[in-house]
N, C-alpha and C positions, 0 to 999 in steps of 0.2 A: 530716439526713445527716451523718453522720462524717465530717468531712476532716481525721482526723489520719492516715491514712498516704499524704495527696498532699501536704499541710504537712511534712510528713518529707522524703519525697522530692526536693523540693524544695529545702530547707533540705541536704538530704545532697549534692543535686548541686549545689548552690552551695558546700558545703566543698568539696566534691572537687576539683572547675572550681578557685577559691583554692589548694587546697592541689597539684596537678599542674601549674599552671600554674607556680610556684614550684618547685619540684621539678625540671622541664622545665627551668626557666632555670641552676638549678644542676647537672644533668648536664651540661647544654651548655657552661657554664665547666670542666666536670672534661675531658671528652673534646678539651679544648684541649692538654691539654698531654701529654707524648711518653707511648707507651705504654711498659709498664713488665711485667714477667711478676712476679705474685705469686701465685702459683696452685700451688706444688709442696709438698710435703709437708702434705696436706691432714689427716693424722691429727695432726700437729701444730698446725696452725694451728685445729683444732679444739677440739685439747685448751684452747689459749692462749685460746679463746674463753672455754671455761665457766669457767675461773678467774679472768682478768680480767675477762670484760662477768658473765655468770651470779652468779659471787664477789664479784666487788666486792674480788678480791684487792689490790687498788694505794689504792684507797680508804680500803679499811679500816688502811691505815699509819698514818692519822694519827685525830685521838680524836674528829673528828664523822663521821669514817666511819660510823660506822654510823647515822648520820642519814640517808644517802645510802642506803647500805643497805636501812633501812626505807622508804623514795620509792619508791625500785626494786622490792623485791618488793613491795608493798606495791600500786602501780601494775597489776601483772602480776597479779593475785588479783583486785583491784577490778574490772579489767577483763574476767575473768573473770565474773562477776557484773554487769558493764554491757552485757555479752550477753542475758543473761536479763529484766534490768528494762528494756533498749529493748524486745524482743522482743515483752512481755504488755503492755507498755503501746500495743503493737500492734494486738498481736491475744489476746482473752482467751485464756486457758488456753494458752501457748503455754508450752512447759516445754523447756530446752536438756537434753540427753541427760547423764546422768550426773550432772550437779549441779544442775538447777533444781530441785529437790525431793529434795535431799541435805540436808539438816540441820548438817552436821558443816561444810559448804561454809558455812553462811551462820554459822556460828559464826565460823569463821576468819577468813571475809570482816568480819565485823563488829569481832573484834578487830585486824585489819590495818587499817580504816579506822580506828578509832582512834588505834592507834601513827603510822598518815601522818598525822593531824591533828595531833599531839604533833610530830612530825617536820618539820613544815611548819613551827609555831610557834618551835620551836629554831631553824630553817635563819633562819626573819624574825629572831630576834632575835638571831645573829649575825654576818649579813649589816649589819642597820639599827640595830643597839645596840653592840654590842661592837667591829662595823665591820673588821675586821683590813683591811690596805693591800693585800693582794692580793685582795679582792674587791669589784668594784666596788656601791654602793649606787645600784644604776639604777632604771629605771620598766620594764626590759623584765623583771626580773628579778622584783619585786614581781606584776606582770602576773601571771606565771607561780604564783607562790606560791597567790595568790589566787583565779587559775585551779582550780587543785589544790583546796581549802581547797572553793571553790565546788562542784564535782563530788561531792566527799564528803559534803557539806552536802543537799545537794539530793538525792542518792541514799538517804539516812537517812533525811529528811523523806520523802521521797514512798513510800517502800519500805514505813516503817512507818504511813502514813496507811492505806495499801493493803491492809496488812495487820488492822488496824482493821475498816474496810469489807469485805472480803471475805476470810476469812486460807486463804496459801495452806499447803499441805503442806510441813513441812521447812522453816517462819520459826520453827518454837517455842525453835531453840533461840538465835536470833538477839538478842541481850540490847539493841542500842539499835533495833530494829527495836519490841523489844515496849516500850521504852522511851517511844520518839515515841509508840504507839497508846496507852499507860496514858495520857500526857500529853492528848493529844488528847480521850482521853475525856474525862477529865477537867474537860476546858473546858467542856463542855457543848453543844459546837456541833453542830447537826443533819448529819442525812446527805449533804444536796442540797450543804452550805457545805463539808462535807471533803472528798465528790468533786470538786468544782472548787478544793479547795484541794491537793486529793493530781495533779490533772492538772496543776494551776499550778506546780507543782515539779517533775513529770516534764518538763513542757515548758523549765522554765529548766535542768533537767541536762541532754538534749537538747540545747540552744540551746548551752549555754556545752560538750557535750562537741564537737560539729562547729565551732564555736570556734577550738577549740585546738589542733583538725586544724588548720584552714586558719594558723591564727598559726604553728604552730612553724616550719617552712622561711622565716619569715621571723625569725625572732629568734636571738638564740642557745642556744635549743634544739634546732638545727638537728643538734645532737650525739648527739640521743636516734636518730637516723637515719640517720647518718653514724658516729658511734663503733665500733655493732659489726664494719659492715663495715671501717673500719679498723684496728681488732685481728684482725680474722679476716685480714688483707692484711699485718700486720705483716712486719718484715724479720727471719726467722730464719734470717741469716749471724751467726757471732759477731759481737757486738757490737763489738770493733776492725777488723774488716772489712766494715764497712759504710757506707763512702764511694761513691758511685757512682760508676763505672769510667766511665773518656775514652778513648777509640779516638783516639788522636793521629794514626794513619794513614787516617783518615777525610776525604780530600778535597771530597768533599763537603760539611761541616760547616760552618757558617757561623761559628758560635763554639765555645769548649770550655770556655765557665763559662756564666751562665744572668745572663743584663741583661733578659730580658723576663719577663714573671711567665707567658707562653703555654708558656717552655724547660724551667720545671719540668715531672718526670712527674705524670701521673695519681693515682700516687698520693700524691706530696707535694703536689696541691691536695687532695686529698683530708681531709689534715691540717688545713687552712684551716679546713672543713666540720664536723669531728670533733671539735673543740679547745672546750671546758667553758668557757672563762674563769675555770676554777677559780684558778690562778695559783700553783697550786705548782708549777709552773717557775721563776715569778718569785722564789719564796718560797726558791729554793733555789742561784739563778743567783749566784757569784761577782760577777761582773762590776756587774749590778745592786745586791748588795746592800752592794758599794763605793762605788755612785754614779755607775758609767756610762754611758754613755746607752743602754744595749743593756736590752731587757726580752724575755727573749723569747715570754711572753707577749702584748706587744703585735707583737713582730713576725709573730707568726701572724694579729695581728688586722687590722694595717696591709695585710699581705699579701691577708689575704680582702676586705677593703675594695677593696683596687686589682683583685682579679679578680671583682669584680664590676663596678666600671665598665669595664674593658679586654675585660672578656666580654662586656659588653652593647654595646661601639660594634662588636667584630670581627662580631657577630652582625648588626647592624645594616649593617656592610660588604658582608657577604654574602660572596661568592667571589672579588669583587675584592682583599677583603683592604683595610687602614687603609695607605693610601698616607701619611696626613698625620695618627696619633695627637695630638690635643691634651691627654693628659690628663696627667700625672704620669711620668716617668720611674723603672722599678722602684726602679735604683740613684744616690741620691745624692737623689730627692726623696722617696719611697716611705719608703725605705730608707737611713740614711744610713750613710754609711764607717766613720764613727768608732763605728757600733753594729757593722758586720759585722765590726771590726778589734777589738773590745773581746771578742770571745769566747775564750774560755780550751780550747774544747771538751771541758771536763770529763765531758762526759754527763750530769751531777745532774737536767737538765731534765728528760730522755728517761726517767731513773731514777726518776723523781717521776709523770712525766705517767699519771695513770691510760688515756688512750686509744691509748697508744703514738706519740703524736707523734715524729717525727724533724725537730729542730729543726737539729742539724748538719751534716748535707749540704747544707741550705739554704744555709746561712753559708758553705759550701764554694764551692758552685757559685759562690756570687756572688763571693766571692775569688778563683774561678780565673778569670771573668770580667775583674776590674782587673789581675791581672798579667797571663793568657796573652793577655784579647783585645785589652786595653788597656795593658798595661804601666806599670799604677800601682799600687805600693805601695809602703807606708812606707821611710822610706828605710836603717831598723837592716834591714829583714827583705833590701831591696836586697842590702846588703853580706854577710846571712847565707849568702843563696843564691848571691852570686857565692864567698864562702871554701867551701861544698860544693862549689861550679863546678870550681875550680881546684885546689884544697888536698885536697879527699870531707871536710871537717869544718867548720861552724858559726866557729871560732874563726880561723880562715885560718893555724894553723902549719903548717909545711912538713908534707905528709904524709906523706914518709922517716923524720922523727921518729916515729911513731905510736908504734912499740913500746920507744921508750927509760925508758918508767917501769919494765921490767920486767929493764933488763939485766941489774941486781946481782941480780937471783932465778934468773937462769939459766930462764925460763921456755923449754921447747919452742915451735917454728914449725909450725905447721901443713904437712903435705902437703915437710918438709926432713927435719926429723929428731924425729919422732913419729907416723908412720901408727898411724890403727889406736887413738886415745887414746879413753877412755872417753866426753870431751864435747872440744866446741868450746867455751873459754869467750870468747864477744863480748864484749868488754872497751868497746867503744863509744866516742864519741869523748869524754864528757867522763871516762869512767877510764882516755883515753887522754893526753889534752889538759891538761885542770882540776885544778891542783894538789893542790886539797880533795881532788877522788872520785879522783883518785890512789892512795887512801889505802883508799880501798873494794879497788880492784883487789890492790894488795898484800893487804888481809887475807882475801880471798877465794883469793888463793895460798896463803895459809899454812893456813888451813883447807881448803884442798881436798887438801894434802899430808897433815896431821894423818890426815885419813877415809880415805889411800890411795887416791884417785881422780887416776887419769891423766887429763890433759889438754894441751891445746892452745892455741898464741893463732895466728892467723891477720899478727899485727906489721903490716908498712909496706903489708900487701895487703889490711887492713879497708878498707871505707870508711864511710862515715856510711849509717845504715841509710834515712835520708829520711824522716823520721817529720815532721818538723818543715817541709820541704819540700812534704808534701803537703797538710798541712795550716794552711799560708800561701797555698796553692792554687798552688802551683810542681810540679804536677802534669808536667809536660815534666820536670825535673830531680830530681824524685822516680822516676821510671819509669827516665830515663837509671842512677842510681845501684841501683835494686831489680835490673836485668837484669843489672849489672856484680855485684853482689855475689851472682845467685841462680847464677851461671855459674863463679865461684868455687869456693862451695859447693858444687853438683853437681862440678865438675871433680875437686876434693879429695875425692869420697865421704863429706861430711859427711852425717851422719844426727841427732846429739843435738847439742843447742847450752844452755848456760848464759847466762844475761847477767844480770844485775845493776843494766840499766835498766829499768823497763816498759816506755818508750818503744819500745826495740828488742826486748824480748819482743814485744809487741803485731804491733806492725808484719813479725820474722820469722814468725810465728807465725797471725797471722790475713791478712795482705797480702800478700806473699811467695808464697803459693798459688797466686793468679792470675797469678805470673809462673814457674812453674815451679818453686818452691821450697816441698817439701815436708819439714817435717824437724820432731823431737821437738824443741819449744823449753820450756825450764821458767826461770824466776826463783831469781835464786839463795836468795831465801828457803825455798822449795820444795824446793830443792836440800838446805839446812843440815835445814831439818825433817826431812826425809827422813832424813839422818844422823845426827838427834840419838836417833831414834823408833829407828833400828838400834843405837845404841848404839856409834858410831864417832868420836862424837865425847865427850868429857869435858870436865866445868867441874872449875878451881879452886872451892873455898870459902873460902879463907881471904882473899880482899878483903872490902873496903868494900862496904855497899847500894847500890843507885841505883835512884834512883826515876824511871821511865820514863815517858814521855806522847808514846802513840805517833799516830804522825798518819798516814792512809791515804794513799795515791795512788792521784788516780784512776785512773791506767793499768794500774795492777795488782789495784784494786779495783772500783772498778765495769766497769771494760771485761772486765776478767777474771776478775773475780767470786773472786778471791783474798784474803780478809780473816783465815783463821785460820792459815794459815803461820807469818806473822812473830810472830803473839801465841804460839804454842807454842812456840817459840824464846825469847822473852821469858822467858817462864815458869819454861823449863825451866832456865833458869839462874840457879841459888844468889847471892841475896842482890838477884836483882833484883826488881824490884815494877813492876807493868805496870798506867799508869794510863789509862784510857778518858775522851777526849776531847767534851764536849758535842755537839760534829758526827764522827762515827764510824762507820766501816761504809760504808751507802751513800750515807749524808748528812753522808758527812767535807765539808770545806771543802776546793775547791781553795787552791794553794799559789799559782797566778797564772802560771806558767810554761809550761802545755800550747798547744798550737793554735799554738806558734810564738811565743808571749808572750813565751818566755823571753830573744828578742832581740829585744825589741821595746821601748821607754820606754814608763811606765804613766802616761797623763794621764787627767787628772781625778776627781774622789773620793779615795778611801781609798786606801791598799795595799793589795792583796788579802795578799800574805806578810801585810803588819803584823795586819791581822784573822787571819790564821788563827795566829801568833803569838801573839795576846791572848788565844785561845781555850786553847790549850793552856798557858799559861804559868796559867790558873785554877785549872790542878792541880799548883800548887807541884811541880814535875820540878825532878832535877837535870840532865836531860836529855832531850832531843827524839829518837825513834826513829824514824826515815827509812826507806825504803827503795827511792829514787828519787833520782838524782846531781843533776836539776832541784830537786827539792824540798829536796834538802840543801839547795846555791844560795840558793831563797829564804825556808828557813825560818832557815839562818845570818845574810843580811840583816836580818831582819825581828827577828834577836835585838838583831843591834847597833845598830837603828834603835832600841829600845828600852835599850839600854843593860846587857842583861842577857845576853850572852855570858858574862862572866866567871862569873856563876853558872849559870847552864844553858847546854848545851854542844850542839851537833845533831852526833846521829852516825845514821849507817848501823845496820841492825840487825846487817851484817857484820863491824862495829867494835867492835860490845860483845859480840859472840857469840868475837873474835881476844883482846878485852881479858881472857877470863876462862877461854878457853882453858887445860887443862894439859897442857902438851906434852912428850911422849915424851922429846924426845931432845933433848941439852946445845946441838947446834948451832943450834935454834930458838931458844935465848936470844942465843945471836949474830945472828939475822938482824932478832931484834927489834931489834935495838942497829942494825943498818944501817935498817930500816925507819923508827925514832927518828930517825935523821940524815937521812935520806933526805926525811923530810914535815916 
């Protein structure tokens, strides 16, 4: 009697049993935490499917992409094909529709399985040889490899013994299929010792493929099951608008930041689950590659760690619920301070993570958690948010002063004496405040006069746009300031806004929305391109070169996906030379100043300025191209911590664009001469 299809059976219902029981424990830890609607715009979140999971879009950035690649389709084809050789080794003549007796299938399949066997080999050896610090060299990982490596192995062997012994229609063109039977004959071994040698390898592919079911939801591989559905779930709000919103009039609410790992949503455990271990998060995170302590690779991992035990005792609770948690506390054992205070929220991670990880709302919650529930945080950021308290700006000057950098220009008041002006230019608080980006706002009047663009400044009735506020997780005094300045705006019939931070780009532009403020916001880079490309604005040629090295921000570049503005500007002006930085684009280097950093003291490791200083000073500049008031800040530090101020100089892209300016009319050389005195 046969009992190969109740040994199957068997053997199947014991993966299954393994693999759903695993499965079951981790839906049960996701459906802990709040629900969350990501379910709308399903032709988008579709599309974002086949290019990120189908594509291998995010992978393929960097140069073993396509090793991953290869696993991937490679996987999807074989298995394809692992339909067919469990099937007949079932039941003879069993042939799956369309491809068991396709020829051109098992061609394909046969060079796929080799490319994964090449693919495998590479991934081992620079995983466990070459070793880079972002991936770790485990035994769950090797497991895995070898897994792989096994299945292919044993699909070949037994495919082609099979074929030997009884060949079926549509192997002819299978080249390691007729490989193994040449071999095999070869040996000379009888009929009765290949059948039981071609069963002995169907049954270890068999064996090791119900395996690897039941393994993965234990490992972390857990992502091959969890990723797509988290890209398919991803958050498609602009990406600076994607903080999750607080209902502060929520009386019911126990807290308005997240201390428990149950407060996060669904779908940021979902992240937990999803998350490769790849570690180009890590590979790209400021904070970390200063030295500290924040990885946020590991914080996704630390976090799946702790909802895994906090899921298994609530479960165990039952309906009572954990009166008396013994296990680990999210924030401060879990999770410590000094990692959720060390984030810059550059986004690099999120920009890197091939699964669409949202690593910063995390960091948020739990910040809004120490100030709003607990009222602890550092004590620069204390003082920052009471000078917005009191002052509406970061620095705590009188806010009567706001609009005195602009007296001697005669600049118009919004909604007094200039209805009706082409933009609102948001001057912000540090080109209201900050002596330096002082010098931005002036030359961004003088260029906007040059192009014949009527504007406005809003003076002593700006306030701080709260950028920095909310994301110290001062969410109360971020909302108090957005509803004052969106009631403003609407009151005065603002509709176009300029501004010259990304900070406050970001924030009127993608934040601002959910409180009623809807309005055309652009960057003044944006702004100048736009004018240079009309032909409104003209360079001098008769200066000096200057050799450029320009450095991204992130708030204007990865949040807003803004990179070739300022380079077309660059460009377009005679005698300048625009040099591209090692980290550039979407893997610029934060500056260290985002997330609220910028008032905050940087302990431990490096300086993030000084690193991204080192990096750009590689390209012998005479100058550092900016275009962010933060970034001036700490790209000018980071000159003079090195000593090299006096040769390279950090300006605005608004500064070299005023420097080289030719201007119409005699009185512009007068104002330069007050501008000169003035800064």
């Amino acid at each position: 009697m046969d009992y190969t299809l109740p040994v199957f059976l068997a053997e199947l219902a014991a993966a299954l049993a393994v693999f759903g029981y695993a499965l079951r424990r981790r839906l049960r830890h996701l459906l802990l935490g709040r629900p969350e609607n990501r379910l709308d715009s399903i032709g988008r979140r579709i599309w974002g499917f086949i290019g990120l999971v189908l594509g291998q879009r995010k992978v393929l950035k960097e140069k073993f992409g396509i090793v991953h690649l290869v696993i991937f389709w490679g996987f999807i084809v074989i298995s394809l094909g692992t339909l067919q050789f469990v099937g007949e080794g079932l039941k003879e003549g069993f042939t799956l529709p369309f491809l068991g007796s396709n020829p051109y299938f098992y061609l394909v399949k046969d060079i796929f399985s080799i490319m994964v066997l090449g693919a495998v080999a590479a991934a081992a050896f620079r995983r466990y040889v070459i070793r880079p610090e972002r991936l770790e060299a485990n035994l769950d990982a090797a497991i895995i490899l070898a897994m792989i490596t096994g299945l292919i192995v044993t699909e070949l062997v037994s495919s082609g013994l099979a074929q030997l012994l009884h060949a079926a229609p549509g192997r002819e063109m299978a080249p390691v299929y007729n490989l193994v039977a040449g071999l095999a004959a070869a040996s000379g071994a009888g009929k009765e010792v290949l059948l039981v040698q071609q069963k002995v390898w169907w049954w270890m592919h068999v064996t090791l493929l119900l395996g690897f079911l039941a393994y993965i939801p234990y490992s972390k591989h857990m992502h091959l099951l969890a990723a797509p559905f988290n890209v398919f779930l991803r958050n498609l709000k602009p990406r600076g608008g994607q903080i999750n919103p607080v209902n502060l009039e929520d009386e019911e609410a126990e807290e308005f930041g997240v201390s428990r790992v149950e407060s996060f949503t669904r779908k940021q455990l979902l992240d937990l689950y999803a998350c490769a271990e790849c570690g180009r998060c890590q590979d790209n995170c400021p904070a970390y590659l200063s030295g500290k302590s924040l990885s946020p690779k590991q914080l996704i991992h630390k976090l799946k760690d702790h909802l895994s035990e906090k899921g298994d005792a609530l479960a165990r609770a039952g309906k009572d619920g954990i009166k008396d948690f013994a296990g680990k506390e999210l924030i401060g054992e879990v999770v410590s301070e000094d990692e959720i205070w060390a984030c810059t929220t550059c986004y690099s991670c999120q920009e890197q993570c091939p699964v669409t990880n949202e690593h910063i709302n995390k960091i948020i919650d739990m910040r809004r958690s120490l100030v709003m529930d607990r009222g602890e945080f550092p004590q620069e950021a204390v003082l920052a948010c009471r000078n917005m308290e009191k002052n509406f700006n970061p620095w705590g000057i009188g806010w009567y002063s706001r609009g005195e950098w602009s007296k001697d220009l005669g600049v118009k008041v919004a909604g007094v004496d200039q209805p009706g002006a082409e933009y609102l230019y948001w001057v912000g608080c540090a080109g209201s405040f900050d002596d330096r980006s002082r010098k931005i706002a002036r030359s961004m009047v003088k260029i906007m006069r040059e192009a014949g663009i009527t504007f406005s400044v809003l003076g002593s009735e700006e306030k701080c746009c709260g950028d920095s506020a909310r994301r110290m997780g001062n969410e109360y005094l971020f909302q108090t300031l957005a509803a004052e300045n969106v009631s403003l705006l609407n009151e005065l019939g603002v509709t176009r806004i300029v501004t010259h931070c990304p900070h406050c780009l970001n924030t009127l532009k993608n934040e601002y929305p959910a409180f009623g403020g809807n309005f055309e916001v652009i960057h003044h880079t944006q702004l100048i391109a736009g004018l240079i490309s009309q032909g409104r604005l003209q360079f001098r040629e008769d200066l000096e070169g200057l050799r450029v090295a320009y450095h991204d921000s992130c708030y204007l570049g990865r949040y807003n996906g803004e990179y070739e503005a300022p380079r077309k500007i660059l460009r377009a002006i005679p005698g300048v030379i625009l040099l591209e930085a090692r980290r550039n684009r979407g893997r610029s280097f934060c500056c260290g100043a985002g997330g609220g950093r910028m008032w905050m003291e940087e302990h431990g490791g490096m300086r993030i300025n000084g690193m991204r200083v080192d990096q750009l000073l590689e390209k012998g500049p005479e100058a550092v191209g900016v275009n962010c008031p933060f970034c001036l800040t700490m790209i000018d530090d980071g000159l003079k911590a090195r000593e090299a101020e006096e040769k390279v100089s950090a300006m605005d892209v608004s500064e070299i664009v005023a420097r080289y300016l030719e201007y119409r009319a005699a009185a512009d050389e007068e104002e330069d001469t007050a501008v000169e005195k003035a800064s």
